[in-house]
C-alpha positions as CSV (number, residue, x, y, z in Angstrom):
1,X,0.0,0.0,0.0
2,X,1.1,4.0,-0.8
3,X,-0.3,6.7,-1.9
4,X,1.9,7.4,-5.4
5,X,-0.9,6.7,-8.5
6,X,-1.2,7.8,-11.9
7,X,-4.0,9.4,-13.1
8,X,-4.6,10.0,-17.0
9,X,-0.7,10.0,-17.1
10,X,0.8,12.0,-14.3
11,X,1.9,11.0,-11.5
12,X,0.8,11.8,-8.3
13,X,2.0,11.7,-4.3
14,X,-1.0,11.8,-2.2
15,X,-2.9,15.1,-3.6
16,X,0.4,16.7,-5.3
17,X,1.5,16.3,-8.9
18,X,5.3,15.2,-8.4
19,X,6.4,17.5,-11.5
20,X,5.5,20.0,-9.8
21,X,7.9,19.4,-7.4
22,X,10.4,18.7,-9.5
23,X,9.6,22.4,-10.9
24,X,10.6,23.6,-7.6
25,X,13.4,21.5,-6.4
26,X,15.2,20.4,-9.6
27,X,16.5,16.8,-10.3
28,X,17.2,14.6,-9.1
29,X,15.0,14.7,-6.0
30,X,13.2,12.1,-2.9
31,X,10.0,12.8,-2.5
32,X,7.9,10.9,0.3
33,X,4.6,10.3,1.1
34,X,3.7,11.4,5.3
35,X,0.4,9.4,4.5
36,X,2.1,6.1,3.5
37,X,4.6,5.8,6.4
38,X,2.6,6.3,9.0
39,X,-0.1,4.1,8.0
40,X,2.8,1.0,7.7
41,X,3.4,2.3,11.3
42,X,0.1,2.3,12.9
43,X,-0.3,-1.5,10.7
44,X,3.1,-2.3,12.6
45,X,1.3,-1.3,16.0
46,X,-2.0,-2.4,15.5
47,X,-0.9,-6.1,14.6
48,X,1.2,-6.2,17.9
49,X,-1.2,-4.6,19.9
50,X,-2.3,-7.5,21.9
51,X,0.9,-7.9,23.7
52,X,3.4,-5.0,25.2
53,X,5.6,-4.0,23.0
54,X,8.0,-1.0,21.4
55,X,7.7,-0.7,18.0
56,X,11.5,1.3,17.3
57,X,12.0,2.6,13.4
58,X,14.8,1.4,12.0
59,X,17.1,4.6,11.3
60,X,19.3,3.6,8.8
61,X,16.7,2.5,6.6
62,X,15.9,6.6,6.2
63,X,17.4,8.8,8.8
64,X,15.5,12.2,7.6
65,X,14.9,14.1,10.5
66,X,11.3,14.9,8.8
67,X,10.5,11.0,8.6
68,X,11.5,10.7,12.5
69,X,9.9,13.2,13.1
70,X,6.6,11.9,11.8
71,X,6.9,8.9,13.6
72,X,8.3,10.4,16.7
73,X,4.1,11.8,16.9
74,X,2.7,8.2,16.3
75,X,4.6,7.0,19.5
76,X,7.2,5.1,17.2
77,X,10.6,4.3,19.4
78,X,14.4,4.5,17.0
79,X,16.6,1.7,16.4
80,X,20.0,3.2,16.2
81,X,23.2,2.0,15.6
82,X,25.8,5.3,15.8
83,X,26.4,8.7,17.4
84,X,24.9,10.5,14.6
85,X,21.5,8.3,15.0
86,X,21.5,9.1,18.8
87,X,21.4,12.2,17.9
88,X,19.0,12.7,14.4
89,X,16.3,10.5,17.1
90,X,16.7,12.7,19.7
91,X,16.8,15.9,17.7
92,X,13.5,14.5,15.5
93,X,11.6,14.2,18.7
94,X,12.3,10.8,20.0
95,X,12.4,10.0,23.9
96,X,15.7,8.1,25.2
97,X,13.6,6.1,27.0
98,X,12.4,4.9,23.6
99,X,15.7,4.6,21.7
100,X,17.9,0.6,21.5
101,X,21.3,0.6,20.2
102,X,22.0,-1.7,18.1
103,X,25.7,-2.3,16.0
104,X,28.6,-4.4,16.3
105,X,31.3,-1.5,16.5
106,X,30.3,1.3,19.0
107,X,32.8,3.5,20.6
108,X,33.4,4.6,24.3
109,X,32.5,7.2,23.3
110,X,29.4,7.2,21.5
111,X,28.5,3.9,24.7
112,X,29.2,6.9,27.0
113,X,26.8,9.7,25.2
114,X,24.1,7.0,24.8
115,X,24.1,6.5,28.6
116,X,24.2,10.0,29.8
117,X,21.3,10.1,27.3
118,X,19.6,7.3,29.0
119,X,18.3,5.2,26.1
120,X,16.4,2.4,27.4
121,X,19.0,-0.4,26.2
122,X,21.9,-1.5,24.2
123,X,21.9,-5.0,22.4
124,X,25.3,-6.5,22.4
125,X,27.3,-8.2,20.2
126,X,30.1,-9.8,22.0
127,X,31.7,-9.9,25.7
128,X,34.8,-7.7,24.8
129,X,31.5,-5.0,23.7
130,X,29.7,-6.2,27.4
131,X,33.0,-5.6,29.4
132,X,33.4,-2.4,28.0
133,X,30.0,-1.0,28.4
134,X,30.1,-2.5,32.1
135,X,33.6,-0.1,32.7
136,X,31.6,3.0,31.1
137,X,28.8,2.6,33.1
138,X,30.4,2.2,36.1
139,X,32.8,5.2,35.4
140,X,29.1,6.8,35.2
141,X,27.9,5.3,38.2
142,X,25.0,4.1,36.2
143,X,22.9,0.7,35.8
144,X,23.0,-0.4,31.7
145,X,20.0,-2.3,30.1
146,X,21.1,-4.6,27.8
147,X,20.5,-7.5,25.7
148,X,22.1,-9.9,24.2
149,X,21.8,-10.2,20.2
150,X,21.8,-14.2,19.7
151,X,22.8,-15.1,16.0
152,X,20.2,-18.0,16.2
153,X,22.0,-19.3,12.9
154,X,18.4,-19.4,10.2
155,X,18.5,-18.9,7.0
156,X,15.9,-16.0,5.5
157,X,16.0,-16.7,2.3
158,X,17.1,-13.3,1.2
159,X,20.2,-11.2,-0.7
160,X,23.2,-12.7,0.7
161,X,24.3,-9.1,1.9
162,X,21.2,-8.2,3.7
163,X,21.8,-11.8,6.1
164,X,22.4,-11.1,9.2
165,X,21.0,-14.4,11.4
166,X,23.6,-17.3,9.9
167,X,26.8,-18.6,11.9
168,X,29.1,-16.9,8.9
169,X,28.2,-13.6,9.5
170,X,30.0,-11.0,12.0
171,X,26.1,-9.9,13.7
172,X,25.5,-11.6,17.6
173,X,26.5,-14.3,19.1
174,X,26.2,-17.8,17.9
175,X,23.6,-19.4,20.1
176,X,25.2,-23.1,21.3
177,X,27.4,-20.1,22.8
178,X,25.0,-18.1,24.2
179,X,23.6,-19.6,27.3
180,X,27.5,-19.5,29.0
181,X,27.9,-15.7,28.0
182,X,24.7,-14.6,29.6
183,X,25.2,-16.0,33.0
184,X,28.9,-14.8,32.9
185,X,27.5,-11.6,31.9
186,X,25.0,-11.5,35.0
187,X,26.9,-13.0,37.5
188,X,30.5,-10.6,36.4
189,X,29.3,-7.5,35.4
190,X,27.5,-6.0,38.0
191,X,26.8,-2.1,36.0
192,X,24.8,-4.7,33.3
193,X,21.1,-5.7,34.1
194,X,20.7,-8.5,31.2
195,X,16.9,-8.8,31.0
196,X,16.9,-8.8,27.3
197,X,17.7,-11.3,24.4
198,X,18.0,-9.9,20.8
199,X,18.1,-11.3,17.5
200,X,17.9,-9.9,13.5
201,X,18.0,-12.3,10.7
202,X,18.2,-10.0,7.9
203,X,16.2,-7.8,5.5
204,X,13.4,-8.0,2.9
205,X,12.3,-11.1,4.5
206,X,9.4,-12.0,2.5
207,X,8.3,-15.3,4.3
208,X,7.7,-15.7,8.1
209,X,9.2,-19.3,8.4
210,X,12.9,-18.0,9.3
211,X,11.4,-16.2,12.0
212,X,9.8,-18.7,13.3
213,X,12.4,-21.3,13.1
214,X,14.5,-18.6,15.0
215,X,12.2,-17.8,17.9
216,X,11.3,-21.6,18.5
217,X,15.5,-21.6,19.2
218,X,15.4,-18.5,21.3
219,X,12.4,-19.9,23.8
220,X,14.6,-22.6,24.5
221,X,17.1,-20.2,25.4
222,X,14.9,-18.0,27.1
223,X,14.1,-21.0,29.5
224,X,17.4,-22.0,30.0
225,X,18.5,-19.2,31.4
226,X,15.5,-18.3,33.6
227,X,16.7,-21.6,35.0
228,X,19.8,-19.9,35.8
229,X,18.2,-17.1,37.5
230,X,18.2,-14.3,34.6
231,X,15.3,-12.2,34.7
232,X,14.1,-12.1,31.2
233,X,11.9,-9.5,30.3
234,X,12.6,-8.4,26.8
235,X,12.5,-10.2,23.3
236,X,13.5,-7.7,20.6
237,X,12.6,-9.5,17.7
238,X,14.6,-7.4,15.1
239,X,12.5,-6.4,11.5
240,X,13.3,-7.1,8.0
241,X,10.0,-7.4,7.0
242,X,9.5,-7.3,3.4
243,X,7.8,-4.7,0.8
244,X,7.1,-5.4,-2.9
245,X,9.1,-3.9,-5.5
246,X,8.1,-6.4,-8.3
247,X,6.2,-9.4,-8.0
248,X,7.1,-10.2,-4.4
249,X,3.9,-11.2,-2.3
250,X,5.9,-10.6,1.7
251,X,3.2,-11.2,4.7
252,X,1.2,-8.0,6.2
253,X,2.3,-7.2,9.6
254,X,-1.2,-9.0,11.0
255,X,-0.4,-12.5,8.9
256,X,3.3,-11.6,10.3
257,X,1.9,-11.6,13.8
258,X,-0.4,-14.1,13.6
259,X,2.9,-16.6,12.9
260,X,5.2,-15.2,15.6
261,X,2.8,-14.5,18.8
262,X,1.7,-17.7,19.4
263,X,5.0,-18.3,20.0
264,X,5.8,-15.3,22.2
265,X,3.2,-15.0,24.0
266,X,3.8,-17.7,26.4
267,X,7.0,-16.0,27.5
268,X,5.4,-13.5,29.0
269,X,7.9,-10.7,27.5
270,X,8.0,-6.9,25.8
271,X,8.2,-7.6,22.3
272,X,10.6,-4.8,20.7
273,X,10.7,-4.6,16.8
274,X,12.9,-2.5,14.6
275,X,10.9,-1.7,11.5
276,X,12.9,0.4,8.8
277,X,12.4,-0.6,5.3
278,X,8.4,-1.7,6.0
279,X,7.2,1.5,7.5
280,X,9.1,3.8,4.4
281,X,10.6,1.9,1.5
282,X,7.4,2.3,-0.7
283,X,7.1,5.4,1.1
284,X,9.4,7.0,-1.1
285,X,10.6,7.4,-4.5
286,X,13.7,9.4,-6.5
287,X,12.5,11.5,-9.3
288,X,15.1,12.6,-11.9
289,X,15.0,14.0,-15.5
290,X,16.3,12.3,-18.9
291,X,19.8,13.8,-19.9
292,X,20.1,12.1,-23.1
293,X,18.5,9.1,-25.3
294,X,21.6,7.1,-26.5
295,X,20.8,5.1,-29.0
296,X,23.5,2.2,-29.8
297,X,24.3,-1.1,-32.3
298,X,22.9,-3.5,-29.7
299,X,21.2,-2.0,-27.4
300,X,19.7,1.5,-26.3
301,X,20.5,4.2,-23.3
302,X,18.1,6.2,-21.3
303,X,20.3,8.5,-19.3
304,X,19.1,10.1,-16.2
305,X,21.0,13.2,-14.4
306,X,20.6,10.6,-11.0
307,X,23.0,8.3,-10.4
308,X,24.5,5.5,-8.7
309,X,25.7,8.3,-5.6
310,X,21.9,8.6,-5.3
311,X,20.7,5.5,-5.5
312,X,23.0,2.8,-5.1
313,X,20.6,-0.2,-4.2
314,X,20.6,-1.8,-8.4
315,X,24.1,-1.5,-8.5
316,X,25.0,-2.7,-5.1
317,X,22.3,-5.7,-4.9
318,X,21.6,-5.8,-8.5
319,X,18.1,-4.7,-7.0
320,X,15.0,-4.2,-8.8
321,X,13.2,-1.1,-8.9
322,X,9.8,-0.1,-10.9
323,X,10.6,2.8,-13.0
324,X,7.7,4.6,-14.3
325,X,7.1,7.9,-16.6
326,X,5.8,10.9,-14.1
327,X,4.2,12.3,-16.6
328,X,2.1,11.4,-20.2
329,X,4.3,10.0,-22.5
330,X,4.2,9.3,-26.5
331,X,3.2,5.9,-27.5
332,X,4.8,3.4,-28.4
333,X,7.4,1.3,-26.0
334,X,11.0,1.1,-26.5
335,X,13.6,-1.1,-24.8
336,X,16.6,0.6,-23.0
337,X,19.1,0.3,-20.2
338,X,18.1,3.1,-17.2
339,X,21.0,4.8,-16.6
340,X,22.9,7.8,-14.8
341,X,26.2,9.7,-15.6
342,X,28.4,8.4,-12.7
343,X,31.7,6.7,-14.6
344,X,31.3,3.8,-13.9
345,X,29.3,0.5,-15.8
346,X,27.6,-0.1,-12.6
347,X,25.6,2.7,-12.6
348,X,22.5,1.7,-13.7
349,X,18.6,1.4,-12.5
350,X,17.3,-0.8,-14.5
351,X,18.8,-3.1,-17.8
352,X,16.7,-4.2,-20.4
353,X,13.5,-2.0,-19.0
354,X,10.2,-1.8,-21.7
355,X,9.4,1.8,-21.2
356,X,7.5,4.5,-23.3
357,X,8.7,6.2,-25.9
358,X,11.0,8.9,-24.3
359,X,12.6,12.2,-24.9
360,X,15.2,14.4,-23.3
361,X,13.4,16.7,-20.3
362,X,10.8,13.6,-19.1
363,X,10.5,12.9,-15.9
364,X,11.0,9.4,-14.3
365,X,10.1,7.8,-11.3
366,X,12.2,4.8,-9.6
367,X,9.7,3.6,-7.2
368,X,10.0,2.2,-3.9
369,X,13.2,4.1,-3.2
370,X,12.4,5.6,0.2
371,X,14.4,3.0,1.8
372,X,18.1,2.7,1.9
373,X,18.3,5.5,-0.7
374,X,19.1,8.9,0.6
375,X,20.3,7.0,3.7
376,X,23.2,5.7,1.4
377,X,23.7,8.4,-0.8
378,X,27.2,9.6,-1.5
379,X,29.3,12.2,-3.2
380,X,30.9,10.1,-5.5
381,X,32.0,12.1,-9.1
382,X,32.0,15.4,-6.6
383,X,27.9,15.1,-7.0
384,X,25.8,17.3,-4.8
385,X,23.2,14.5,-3.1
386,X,19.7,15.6,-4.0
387,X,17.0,17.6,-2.0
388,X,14.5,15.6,0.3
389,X,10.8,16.9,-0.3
390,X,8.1,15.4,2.4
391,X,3.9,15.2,0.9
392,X,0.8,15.8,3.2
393,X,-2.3,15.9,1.3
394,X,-2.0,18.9,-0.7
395,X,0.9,20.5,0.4
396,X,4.6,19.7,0.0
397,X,7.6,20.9,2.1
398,X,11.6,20.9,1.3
399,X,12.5,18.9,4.4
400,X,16.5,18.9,2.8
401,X,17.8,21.3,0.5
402,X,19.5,20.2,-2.5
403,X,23.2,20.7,-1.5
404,X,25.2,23.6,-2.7
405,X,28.7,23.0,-4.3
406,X,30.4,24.8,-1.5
407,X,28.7,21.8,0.7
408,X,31.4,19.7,-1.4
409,X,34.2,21.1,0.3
410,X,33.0,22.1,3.6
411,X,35.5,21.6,6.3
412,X,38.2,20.7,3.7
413,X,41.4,23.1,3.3
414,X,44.5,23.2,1.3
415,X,48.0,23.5,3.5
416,X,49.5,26.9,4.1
417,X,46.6,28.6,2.5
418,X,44.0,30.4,4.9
């Protein structure tokens, strides 16, 4: 479900006509729907209702301070996993008390900002990370919450880069270990209260089976170490929970649910979840303009003035993307490699795409791009990254100015020249 449609050949976000925005902003640009992210929130809520739980938006997925700050007013909670997300979350409205840190690399320092902050708890990735969290806090003079991530070693059936829950990869800890690191946590480091277990399997998870699989694993866990005398209170259950961006057919969050509770329930926990790509992939969507039509011996060139910097998902996953005209178009269909002007091959959005008849100054639309898109943006080529615009009904608002090309070399200096 979102709110971008075409109607008799333009496209439209909510009640806005997406050219005209591009009028206003230039190309290439995100626009995003308010209407469609929080309505996969409140579906993200609503399906876990029955049970307590903290429903934390996943900041990496799109870490505009507009987007938090939308969510921040539904009572959504931030998954972080650096300094700078401690502080977009709590600068987009976001309690502490409602903020986990997540990531397998943080500093002292950015452990010691999170606590003065007092987020509500860090999930852990191995004892040298426990050991030195238990030091801070003590420093501090402060109790941490933490959990535990457990790698509960499933397999989600998804991009090999987005797995995060096998035995091979670097996240948690592998679980025929994890029993023995939990009580050793408990009973050694007295600044830690372990009341939580985490795990996160990966992303665009389009079937509920791997989840289920895991979480059969992590009751057995749970009641082991209740045995032992930990006080268990938290299950943070991770997200990855799928969106279509062709033919994929992932479950809604209350078929999603209806799977994982019943096996939940029994322990008698706070269910946390770290929604990112769900609540705002299809959310979003990159609009740029055709440079040139290329037309070669074996095959044809669309070329956009956005490129790989903007968008790197096609060339990094070889992910698909929709890519649609935003406004009428001639007839006819042509076939034609989507491309931008970065030098490089891999700069592409789409080979092989059946798409209108074009001409130079169309605009296009790659769909489903409000995840993992600005969020992993770059500068690459010296390229300016694009302006953010955010949709609510009728209106439209800049939420990110395109940047300037003194924003290129801001805080950079050449020796012995002032």
């Amino acid at each position: 479900m979102h709110y971008f449609a075409v109607k008799k050949g333009w496209l439209w976000c909510e009640n806005v006509r997406v050219v005209n925005i591009a009028k206003k902003t230039g190309t290439p640009v995100y626009i995003y729907s308010h209407r469609t992210l929080a309505e996969h929130y409140l579906k993200i809520n609503a399906a876990f209702s029955g049970i307590e739980n903290l429903i934390c938006y996943s900041l990496k997925a799109n870490s505009s301070i507009a987007v938090i700050s939308s969510l921040a007013k539904l009572g959504a909670g931030a998954d972080i996993v650096s300094g700078g997300e401690l502080y977009r979350a709590l600068r987009a409205g976001i309690p502490a008390r409602k903020i986990v840190y997540a990531g397998v690399g943080k500093t002292s320092e950015e452990i010691e900002a999170a606590l003065k902050k007092g987020v509500s708890m860090f999930n852990i990735e191995s004892m040298p990370e426990a050991e030195r969290i238990n030091s801070i806090a003590g420093k501090l003079r402060k109790k941490a919450n933490v959990a535990f991530r457990v790698n509960p070693d499933v397999d989600p059936d998804t991009h090999h880069y987005i797995t995060t829950g096998k035995k091979e990869n670097k996240f948690g800890i592998n679980i025929s270990l994890a029993a023995g690191l939990f009580i050793r946590a408990h009973k050694k480091l007295k600044n830690l209260n372990v009341t939580g277990v985490h795990i996160h399997i990966g992303s665009q998870i389009t079937k509920t089976g791997a989840y289920v699989e895991a979480l059969k694993k992590i009751t057995v866990l749970i009641s082991k170490l209740r045995a032992s005398g930990l006080s268990i209170t938290s299950l943070n259950i991770g997200g990855g929970l799928g969106i279509i961006y062709s033919n994929e057919k992932p479950s809604t969050p209350a078929e999603f649910a209806e799977r994982v509770l019943p096996v939940i329930r029994p322990l008698g926990v706070r269910v946390i979840m770290e929604p990112g790509r769900f609540i705002v992939g299809n959310a979003g969507i990159l609009l740029a303009k055709v440079t040139y039509i290329k037309k070669g011996e074996n095959r044809n060139f669309v070329i956009l003035d956005a490129g790989m910097n903007d968008l790197i998902r096609p060339s990094l996953y070889g992910a698909f993307h929709n890519i649609i005209p935003a406004q009428p178009a001639a007839k006819g269909k042509m076939k034609a490699d989507i491309v931008g002007p970065i030098c490089e091959s891999g700069d592409f959005f789409g080979k092989n795409r059946v798409v209108p008849v074009l001409k130079e100054g169309q605009y296009l639309a790659v769909m489903s791009a409000g995840a993992y898109g600005f969020s992993m943006a770059s500068n690459y080529n010296s390229r300016r990254k694009p302006a953010e615009v955010l949709v609510k009904d009728k209106k439209f608002f800049v939420v990110r100015k395109r940047e300037s090309y003194e924003d290129l070399t801001r805080g950079e200096c050449i020796p012995g020249r002032r």
